[in-house]
Legacy VTK file of the C-alpha trace (Angstrom):
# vtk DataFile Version 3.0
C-alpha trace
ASCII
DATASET POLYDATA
POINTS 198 float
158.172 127.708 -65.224
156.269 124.369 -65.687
154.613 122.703 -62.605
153.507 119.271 -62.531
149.839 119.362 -62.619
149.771 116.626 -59.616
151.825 119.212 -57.920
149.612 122.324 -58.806
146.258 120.199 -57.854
147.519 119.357 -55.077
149.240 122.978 -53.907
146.935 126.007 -55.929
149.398 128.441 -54.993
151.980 127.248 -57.368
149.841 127.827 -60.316
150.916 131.609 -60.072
154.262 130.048 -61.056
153.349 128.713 -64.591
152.555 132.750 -65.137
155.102 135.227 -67.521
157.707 137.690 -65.616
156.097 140.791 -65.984
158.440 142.741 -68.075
161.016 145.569 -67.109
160.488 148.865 -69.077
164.171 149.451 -69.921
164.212 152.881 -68.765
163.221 150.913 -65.597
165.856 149.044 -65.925
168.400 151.153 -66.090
167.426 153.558 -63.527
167.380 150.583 -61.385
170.744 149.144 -62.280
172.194 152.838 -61.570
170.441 153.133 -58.320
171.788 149.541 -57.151
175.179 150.084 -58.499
175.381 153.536 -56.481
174.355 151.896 -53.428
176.936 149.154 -54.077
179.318 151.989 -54.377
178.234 153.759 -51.290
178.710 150.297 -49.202
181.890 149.747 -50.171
182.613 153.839 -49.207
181.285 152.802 -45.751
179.016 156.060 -46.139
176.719 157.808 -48.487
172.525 158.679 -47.894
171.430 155.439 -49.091
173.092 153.679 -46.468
170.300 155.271 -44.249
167.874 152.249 -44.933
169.751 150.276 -42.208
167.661 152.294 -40.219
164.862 150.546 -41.104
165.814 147.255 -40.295
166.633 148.373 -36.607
163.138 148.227 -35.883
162.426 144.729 -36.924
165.299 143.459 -35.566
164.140 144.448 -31.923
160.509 143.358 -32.766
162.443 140.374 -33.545
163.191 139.713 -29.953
160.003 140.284 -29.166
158.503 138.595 -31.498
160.301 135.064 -30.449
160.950 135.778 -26.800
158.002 132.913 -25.810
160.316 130.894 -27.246
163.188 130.552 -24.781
166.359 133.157 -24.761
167.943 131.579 -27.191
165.393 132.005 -30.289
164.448 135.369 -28.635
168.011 136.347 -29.277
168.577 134.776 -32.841
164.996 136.188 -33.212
165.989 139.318 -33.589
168.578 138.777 -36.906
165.947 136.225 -38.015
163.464 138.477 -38.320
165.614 141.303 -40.161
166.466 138.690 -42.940
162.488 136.907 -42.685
160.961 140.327 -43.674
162.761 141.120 -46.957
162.543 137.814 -47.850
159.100 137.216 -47.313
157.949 140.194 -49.459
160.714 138.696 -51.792
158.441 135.573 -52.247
155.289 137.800 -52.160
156.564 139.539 -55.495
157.849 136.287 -56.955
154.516 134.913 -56.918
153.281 137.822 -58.415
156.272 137.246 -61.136
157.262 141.253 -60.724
161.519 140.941 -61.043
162.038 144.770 -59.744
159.833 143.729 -56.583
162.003 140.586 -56.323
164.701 141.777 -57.142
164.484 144.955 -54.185
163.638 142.869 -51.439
166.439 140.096 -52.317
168.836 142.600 -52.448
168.231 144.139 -49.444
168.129 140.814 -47.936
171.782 140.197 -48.720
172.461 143.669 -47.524
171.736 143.349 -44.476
174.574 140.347 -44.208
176.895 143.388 -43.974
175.989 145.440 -40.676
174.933 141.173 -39.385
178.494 140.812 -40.041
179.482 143.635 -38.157
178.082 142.900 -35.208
179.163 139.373 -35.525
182.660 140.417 -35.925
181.921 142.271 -32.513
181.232 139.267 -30.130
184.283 139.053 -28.369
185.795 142.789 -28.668
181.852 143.746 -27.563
182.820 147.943 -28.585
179.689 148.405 -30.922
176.965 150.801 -28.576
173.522 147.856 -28.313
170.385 149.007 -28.371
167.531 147.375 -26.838
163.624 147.502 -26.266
163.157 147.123 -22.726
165.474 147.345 -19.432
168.447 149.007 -20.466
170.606 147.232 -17.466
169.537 143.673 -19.167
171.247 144.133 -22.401
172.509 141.030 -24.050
175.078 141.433 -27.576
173.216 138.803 -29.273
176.254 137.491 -31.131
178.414 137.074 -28.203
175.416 135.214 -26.495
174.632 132.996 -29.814
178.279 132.204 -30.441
178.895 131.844 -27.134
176.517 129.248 -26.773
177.308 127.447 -29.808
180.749 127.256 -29.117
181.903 129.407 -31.547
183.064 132.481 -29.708
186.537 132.540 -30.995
185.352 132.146 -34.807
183.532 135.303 -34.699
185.463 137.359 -37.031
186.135 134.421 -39.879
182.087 133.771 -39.483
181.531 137.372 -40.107
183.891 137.428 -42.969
182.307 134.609 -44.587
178.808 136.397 -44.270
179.918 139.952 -45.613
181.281 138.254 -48.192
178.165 136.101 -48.896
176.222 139.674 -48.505
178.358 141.064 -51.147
177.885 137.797 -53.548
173.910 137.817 -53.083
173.654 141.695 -53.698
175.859 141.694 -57.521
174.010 138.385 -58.148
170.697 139.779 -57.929
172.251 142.831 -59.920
173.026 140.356 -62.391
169.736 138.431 -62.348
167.666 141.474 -63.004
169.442 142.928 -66.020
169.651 139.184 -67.006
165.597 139.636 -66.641
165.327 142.921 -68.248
167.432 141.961 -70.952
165.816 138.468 -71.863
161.924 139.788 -71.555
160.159 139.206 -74.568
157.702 141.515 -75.574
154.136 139.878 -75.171
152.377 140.679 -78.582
148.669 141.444 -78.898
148.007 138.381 -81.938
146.693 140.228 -85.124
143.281 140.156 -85.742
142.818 137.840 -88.953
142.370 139.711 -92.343
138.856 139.891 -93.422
LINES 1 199
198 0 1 2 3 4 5 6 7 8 9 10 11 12 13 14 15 16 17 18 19 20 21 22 23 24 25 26 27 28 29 30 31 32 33 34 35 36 37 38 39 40 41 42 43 44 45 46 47 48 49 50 51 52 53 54 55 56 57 58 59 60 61 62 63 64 65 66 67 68 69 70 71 72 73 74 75 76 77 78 79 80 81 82 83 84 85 86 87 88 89 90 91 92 93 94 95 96 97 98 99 100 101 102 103 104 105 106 107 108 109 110 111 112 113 114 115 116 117 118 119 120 121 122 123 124 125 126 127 128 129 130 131 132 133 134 135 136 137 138 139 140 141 142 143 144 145 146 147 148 149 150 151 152 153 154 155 156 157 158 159 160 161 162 163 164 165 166 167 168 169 170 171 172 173 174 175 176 177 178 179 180 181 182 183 184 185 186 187 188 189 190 191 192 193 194 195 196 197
């Protein structure tokens, strides 16, 4: 990727841009492409052990709240999803500065992952039947998507909103399939140049 020089002087960072991909070993690559296309399978099961990394995100989405709750109710409630999409995509950018696709390519997909159980619990604002947790006073528990919409105006659109962002989840997660084989496929070798003849 070429960036303008005027651009680079002026923002260093970018440099790391004009660097090659790093390649994809192709047994790599297909390990990867059968671990993502098992996990696509086990999402559209609605169960399997890789599912289990949801768990994870639990955790950041309550530090979420914490993390934004000096900024009024209403960012410390969108905090929380913010923060559970902010995380994988951060580390996303981290890797794509250091041009490593299966990095990328792990934390993007994840990202778009986690549309699915944000759906769900989008889906939930008015019925409100999903348990919450919360970090805190138990007896102050808000559903954050009943609160957000609610706010917004948007209460009764909850479940086309949600089915707009599963399907956006699903989208994301076979186009960064796609992208990485794309990557794997189209790396070129980087040759040592021979040394001249003497």
């Amino acid at each position: 990727m070429n960036v303008p020089e005027s651009v680079s002087d002026r923002f260093p960072f970018l440099q790391a841009l004009q660097e090659v991909w790093e390649p994809i070993p192709r047994a790599a690559l297909l390990a990867w492409v059968a671990f993502y296309l098992l996990f696509l399978y086990q999402t559209a099961r609605g169960h399997g052990l890789l599912l289990l990394i949801d768990g994870v995100f639990i955790p950041i989405h309550e530090g979420g709240h914490l993390l934004f709750r000096m900024f009024g109710e209403f960012i410390m409630v969108a905090g929380g999803t913010a923060l559970q999409l902010l995380v994988p995509f951060w580390l996303a950018l981290y890797f794509f500065f250091r041009r490593q696709p299966q990095g990328v390519a792990f934390c993007l997909f994840f990202l778009f992952e986690q549309f699915l159980p944000i759906s769900t619990y989008m889906a939930d604002a008015r019925a409100q039947d999903l348990p919450l947790l919360t970090v805190g006073d138990a007896e102050y528990v808000i559903h954050d998507w009943a609160y957000l919409f609610g706010k917004l105006g948007l209460l009764e659109h909850d479940t086309q909103i949600a089915s707009a962002v599963r399907a956006m989840g699903w989208l994301g997660m076979i186009g960064v399939l796609i992208w990485l084989v794309w990557r794997g496929v189209n790396d070129v070798p980087q040759t040592k140049p021979r040394a001249a003849a003497l």
